[in-house]
Structure formats: structure tokens, C-alpha cells
NUKOL-593258 format. One line per 3 residues: number of its first residue (from 1); their letters; for each residue x, y, z negated of N, C-alpha, C. Coordinates in pm, whole numbers. Layout:
% residues N
NUM = a = X Y Z X Y Z X Y Z; ...
END
This chain:
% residues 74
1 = xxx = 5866 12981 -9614 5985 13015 -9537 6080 12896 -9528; 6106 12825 -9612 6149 12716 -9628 6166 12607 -9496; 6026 12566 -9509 6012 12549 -9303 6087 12554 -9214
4 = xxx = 6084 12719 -9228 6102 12766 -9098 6247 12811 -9121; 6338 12784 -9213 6460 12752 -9177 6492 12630 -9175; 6434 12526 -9239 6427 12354 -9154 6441 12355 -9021
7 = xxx = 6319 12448 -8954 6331 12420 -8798 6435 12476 -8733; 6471 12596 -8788 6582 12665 -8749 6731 12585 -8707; 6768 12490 -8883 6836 12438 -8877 6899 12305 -8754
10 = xxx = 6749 12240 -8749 6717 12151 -8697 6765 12173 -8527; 6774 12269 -8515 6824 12347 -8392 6956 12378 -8394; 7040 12371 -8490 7194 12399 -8485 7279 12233 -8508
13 = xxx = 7169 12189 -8571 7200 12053 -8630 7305 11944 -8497; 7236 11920 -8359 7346 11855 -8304 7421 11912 -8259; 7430 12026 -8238 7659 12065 -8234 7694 12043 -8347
16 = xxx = 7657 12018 -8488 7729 12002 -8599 7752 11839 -8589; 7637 11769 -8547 7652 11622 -8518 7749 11579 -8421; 7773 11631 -8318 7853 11615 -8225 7998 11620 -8255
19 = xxx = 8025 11705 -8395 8133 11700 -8451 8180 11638 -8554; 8089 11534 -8567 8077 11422 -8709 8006 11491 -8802; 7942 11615 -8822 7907 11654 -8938 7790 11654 -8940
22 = xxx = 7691 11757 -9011 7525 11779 -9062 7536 11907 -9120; 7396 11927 -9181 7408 12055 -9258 7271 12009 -9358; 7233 12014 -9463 7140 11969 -9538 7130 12079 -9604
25 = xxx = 6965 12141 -9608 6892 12260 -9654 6908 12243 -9782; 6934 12306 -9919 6925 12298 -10060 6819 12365 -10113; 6841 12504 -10101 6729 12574 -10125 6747 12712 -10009
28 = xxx = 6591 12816 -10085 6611 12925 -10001 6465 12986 -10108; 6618 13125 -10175 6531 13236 -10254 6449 13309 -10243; 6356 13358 -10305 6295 13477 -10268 6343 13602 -10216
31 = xxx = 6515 13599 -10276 6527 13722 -10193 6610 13656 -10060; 6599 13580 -9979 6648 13538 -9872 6801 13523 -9859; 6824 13417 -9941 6969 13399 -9982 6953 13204 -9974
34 = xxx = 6965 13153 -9868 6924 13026 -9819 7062 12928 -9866; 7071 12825 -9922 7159 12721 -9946 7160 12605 -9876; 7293 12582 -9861 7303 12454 -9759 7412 12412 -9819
37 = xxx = 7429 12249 -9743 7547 12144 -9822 7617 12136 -9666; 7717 12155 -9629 7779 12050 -9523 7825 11961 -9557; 7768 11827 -9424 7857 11698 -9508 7897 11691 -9406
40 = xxx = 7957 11531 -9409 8039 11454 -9318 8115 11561 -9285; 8233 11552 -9168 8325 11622 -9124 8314 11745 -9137; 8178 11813 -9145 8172 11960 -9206 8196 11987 -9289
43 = xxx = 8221 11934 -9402 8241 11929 -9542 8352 11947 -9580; 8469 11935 -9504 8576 11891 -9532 8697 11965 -9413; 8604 12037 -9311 8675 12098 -9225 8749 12229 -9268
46 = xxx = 8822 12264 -9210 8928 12376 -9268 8819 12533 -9205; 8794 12474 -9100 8669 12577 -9026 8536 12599 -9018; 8493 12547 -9174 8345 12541 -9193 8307 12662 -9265
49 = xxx = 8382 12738 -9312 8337 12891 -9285 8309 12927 -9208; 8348 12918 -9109 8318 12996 -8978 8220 12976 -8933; 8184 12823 -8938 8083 12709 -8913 7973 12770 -9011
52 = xxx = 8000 12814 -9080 7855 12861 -9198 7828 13042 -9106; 7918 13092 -9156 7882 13265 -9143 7905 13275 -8981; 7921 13242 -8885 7922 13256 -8688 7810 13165 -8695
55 = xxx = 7809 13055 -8681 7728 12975 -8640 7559 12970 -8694; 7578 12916 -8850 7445 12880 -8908 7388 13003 -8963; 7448 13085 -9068 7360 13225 -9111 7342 13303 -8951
58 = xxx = 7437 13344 -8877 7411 13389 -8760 7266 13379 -8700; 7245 13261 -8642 7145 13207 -8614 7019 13220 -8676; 7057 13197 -8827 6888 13204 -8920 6898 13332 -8898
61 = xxx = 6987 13392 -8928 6945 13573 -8960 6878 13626 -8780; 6923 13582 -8696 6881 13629 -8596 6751 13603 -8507; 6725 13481 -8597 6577 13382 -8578 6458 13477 -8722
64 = xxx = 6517 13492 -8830 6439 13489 -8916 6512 13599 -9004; 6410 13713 -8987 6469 13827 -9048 6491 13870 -9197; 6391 13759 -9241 6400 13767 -9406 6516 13670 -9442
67 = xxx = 6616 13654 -9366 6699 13559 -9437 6839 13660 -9474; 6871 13702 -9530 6983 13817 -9590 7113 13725 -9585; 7145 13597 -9660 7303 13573 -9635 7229 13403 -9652
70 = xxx = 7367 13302 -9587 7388 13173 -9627 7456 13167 -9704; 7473 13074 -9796 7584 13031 -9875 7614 12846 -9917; 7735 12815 -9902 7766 12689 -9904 7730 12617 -10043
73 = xx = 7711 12534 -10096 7694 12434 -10245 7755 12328 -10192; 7845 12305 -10315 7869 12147 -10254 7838 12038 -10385
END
């Protein structure tokens, strides 16, 4: 599964670029609880919540049904 939220990502990845930022995969549990780092300007934005739970879990969860929540690590 791992993968296939790489590719997922890999697909949200330049609007996050476009805004100086990234998103770098950490891990992703068995029970579908996937980790990510934002860097660069994502990292540090006042609106990268939103940027995590609208944008990036949105997306995986709606691409990939075993994915239950995102959560940020920094």
C-alpha cells in the first residue's frame, strides 16, 4: 500500500510545489493511518492543516479506501 500512496502523493505534490512546499511520505500502518512530513513553506504555513485534512488525506482517502486518517510528523 505504501506505493500506492507514493503515487497518490506524487499527484498532489505540484500544487504543494507551486507553493514552495513538498510533502514527504514517513510511513503508512496497517490500520491505514498514513504519515507525512511537510517541508519547505508547508511546514511552516499557518494553513497546512487544511493543506493536510482538504487537500492530501482528502485525496488518499478518496483514491484509496484503506487509508482511514493522515497525520502530520515533523
Amino acid at each position: 500500500m505504501k506505493a500506492q500512496v507514493q503515487e497518490v502523493l506524487n499527484q498532489v505534490r505540484p500544487a504543494l510545489q507551486a507553493d514552495g512546499g513538498d510533502v514527504e511520505l514517513v510511513d503508512v500502518s496497517d490500520d491505514g493511518v498514513v504519515s507525512v512530513r511537510l517541508t519547505g513553506a508547508c511546514g511552516s504555513c499557518p494553513m497546512s492543516t487544511m493543506t493536510l485534512k482538504m487537500g492530501i488525506e482528502k485525496t488518499l482517502m478518496e483514491q484509496l479506501p484503506a487509508v482511514k486518517e493522515v497525520v502530520q510528523v515533523r
